[in-house]
C-alpha positions in Angstrom: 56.2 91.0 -51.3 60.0 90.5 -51.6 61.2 86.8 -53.4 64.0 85.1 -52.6 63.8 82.3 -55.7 64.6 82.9 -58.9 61.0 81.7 -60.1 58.2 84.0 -60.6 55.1 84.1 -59.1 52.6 83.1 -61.7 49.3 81.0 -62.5 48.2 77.7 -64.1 46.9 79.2 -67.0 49.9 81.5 -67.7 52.2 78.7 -66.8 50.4 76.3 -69.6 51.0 78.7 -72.0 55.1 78.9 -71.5 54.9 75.2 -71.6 53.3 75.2 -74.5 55.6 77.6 -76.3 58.7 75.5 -75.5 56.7 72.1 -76.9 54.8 70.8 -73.9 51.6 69.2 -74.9 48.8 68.1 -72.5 48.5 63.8 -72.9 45.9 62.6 -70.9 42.8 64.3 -68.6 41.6 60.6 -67.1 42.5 61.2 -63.4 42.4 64.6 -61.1 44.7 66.6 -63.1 45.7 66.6 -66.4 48.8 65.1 -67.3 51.5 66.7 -69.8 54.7 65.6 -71.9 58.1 67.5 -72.7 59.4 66.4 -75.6 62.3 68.1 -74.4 63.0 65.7 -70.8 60.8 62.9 -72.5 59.1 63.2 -68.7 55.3 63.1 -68.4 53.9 65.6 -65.3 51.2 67.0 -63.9 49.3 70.3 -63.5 46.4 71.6 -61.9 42.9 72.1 -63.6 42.4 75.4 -61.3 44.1 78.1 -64.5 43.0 80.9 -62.2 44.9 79.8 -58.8 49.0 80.0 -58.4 51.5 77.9 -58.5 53.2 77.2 -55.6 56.9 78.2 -55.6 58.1 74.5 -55.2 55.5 73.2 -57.5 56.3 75.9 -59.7 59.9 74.7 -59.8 59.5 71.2 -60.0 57.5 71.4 -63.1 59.3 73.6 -64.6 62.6 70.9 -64.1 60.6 68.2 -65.5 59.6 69.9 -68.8 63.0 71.7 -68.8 62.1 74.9 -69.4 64.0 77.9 -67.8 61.8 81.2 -67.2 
């Protein structure tokens, strides 16, 4: 499968660990999916409780710019 992004293809569980290498911490598990924080935007966001499935491309991206972290 050919990309045209810049992001890779990757799942929740891998993506919870690059977030938690650049400072990302989970804040809150009270509704559907847990909620994070990134100390580095100061922005709280959301992820999936599914660690095995992917993350959508745009999903992928739009978390990744709220924690501000580049892959």
């Amino acid at each position: 499968m050919q990309s045209d992004s810049k992001e890779e293809v990757m799942k929740y569980s891998e993506l919870m660990k690059v977030l938690r290498r650049a400072g990302c911490y989970e804040k809150d598990r009270k509704g559907r999916h847990p909620k994070w924080y990134s100390p580095i935007t100061g922005k709280d966001f959301y992820l999936s409780h599914h660690e095995k499935e992917e993350v959508p491309r745009g999903t992928l991206g739009g978390i990744l710019r709220d924690a501000g972290v580049k892959l």
